[in-house]
C-alpha positions as CSV (number, residue, x, y, z in Angstrom):
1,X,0.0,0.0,0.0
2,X,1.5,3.3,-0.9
3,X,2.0,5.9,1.7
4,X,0.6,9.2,1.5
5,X,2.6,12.7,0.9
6,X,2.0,13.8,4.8
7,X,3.2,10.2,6.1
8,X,6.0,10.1,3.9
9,X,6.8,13.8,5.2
10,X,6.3,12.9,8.7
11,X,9.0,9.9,8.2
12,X,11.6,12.9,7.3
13,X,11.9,12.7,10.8
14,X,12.9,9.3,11.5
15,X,15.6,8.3,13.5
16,X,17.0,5.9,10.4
17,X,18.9,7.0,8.0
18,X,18.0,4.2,5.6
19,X,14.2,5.1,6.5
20,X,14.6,8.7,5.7
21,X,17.1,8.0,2.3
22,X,14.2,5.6,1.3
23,X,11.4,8.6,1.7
24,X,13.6,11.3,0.2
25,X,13.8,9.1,-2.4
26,X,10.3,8.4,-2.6
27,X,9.1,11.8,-2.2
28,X,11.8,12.8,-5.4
29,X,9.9,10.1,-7.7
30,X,6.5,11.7,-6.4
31,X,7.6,15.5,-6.9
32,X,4.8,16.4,-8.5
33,X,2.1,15.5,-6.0
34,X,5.1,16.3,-3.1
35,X,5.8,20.3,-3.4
36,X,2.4,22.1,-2.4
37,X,3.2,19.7,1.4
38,X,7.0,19.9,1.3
39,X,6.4,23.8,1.1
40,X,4.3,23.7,3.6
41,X,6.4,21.1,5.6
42,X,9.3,23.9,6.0
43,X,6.6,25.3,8.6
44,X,7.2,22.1,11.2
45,X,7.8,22.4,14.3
46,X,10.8,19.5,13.8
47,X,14.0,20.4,12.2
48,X,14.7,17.5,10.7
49,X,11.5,17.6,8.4
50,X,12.4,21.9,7.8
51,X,15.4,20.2,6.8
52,X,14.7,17.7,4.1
53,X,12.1,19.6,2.9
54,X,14.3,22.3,2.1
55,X,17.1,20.3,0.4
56,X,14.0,18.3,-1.7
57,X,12.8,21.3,-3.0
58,X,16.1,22.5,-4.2
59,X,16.2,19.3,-5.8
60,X,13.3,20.0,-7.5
61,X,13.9,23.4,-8.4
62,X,10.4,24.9,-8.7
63,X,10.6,28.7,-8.6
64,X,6.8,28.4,-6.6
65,X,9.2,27.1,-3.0
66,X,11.2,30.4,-3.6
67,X,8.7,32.6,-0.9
68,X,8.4,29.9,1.1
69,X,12.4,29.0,1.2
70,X,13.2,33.0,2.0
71,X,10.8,33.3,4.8
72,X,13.0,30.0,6.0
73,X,16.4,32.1,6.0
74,X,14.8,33.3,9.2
75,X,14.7,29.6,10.7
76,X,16.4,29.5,14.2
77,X,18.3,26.4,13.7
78,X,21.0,27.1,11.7
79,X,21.4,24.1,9.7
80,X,18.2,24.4,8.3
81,X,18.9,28.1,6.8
82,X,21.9,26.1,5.2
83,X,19.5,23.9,3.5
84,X,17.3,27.0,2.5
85,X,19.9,29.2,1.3
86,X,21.4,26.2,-0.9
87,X,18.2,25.0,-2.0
88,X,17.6,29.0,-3.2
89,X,20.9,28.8,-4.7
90,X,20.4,26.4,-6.9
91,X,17.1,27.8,-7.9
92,X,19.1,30.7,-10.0
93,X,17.6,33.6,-12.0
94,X,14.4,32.9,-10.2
95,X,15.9,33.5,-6.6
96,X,17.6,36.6,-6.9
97,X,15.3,39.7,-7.0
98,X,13.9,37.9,-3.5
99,X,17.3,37.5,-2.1
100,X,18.1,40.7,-3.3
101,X,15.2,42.4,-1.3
102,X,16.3,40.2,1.9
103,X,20.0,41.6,1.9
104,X,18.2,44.3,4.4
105,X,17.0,42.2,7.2
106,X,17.5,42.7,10.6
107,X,18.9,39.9,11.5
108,X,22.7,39.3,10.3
109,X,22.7,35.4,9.7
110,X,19.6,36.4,6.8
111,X,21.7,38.7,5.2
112,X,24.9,36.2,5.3
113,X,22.4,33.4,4.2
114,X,21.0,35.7,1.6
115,X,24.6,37.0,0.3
116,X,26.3,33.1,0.2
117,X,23.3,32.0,-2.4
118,X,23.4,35.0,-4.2
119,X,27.2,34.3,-4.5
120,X,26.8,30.7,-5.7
121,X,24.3,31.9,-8.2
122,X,26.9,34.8,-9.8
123,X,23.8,36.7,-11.1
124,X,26.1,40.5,-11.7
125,X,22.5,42.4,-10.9
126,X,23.2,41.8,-7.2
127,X,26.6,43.5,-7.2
128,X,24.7,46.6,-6.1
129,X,23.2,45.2,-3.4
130,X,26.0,43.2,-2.1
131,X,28.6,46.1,-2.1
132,X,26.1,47.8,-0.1
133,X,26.8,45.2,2.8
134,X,30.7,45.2,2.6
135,X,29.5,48.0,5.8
136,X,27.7,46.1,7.9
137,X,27.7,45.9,11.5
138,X,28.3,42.5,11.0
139,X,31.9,40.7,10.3
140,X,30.0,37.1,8.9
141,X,28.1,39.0,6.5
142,X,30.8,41.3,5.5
143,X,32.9,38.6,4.8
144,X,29.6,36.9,3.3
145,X,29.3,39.6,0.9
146,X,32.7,40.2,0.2
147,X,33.1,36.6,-1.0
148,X,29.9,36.2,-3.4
149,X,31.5,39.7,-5.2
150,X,34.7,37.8,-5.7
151,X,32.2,34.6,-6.8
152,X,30.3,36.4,-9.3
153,X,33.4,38.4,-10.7
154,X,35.1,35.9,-11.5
């Protein structure tokens, strides 16, 4: 019998690695019927299923996860806005005006999430916006910002 979307979701969690490689890979093979809950599975109140979902829907590289991935740049566990910031990174083109827009946040470890996936994605239309930070109060996002303008120079 085949498991539904939320169960599969809900098996993110699992203690087992083999259990959760089996559902990620599952979950991959059922994209299509997976993003709408994955999305909404970055709002769980247990990191390990923010974190899949996350790295899934970079995987799938849908541009409709790109709100839903910036709001998670603001995730308290840190490994989780890795995952987000990644997962926008691969996204490309897509991502950047949003990342762009976050680059003002309040909190630093946004902005430095923000600045690394704009780096990876080399897009020259953030140069602006990341020279802007090469001030900030902050020395990770400095150095954040300073390394995507050497990224997407080269």
């Amino acid at each position: 019998m085949e498991r539904s979307i939320d169960e599969l979701i809900e098996l993110l969690n699992d203690k087992d690695d083999f259990v959760v490689e089996d559902v990620i890979g599952e979950l991959e093979l059922r994209k299509d019927e997976s993003l709408d809950s994955l999305i909404d599975a970055l709002s769980s109140r247990k990191k390990n299923i923010r974190m899949h979902a996350a790295t899934l829907l970079g995987a799938f590289n849908d541009p409709k996860a790109i709100p839903a991935l910036i709001e998670t740049l603001k995730d308290n566990n840190k490994l989780v806005r890795r995952e987000a910031s990644t997962a926008l990174s691969r996204m490309g083109e897509p991502a950047v005006d949003p990342l762009i827009e976050i680059l003002d946040d309040e909190d630093w470890r946004v902005r430095g999430a923000a600045a690394w996936a704009l780096g990876n994605i080399g897009d020259e239309k953030a140069l602006p916006a990341l020279e802007k930070l090469l001030d900030d109060e902050s020395g990770f996002v400095k150095q954040g910002a300073q390394s995507a303008i050497n990224s997407i120079k080269k």
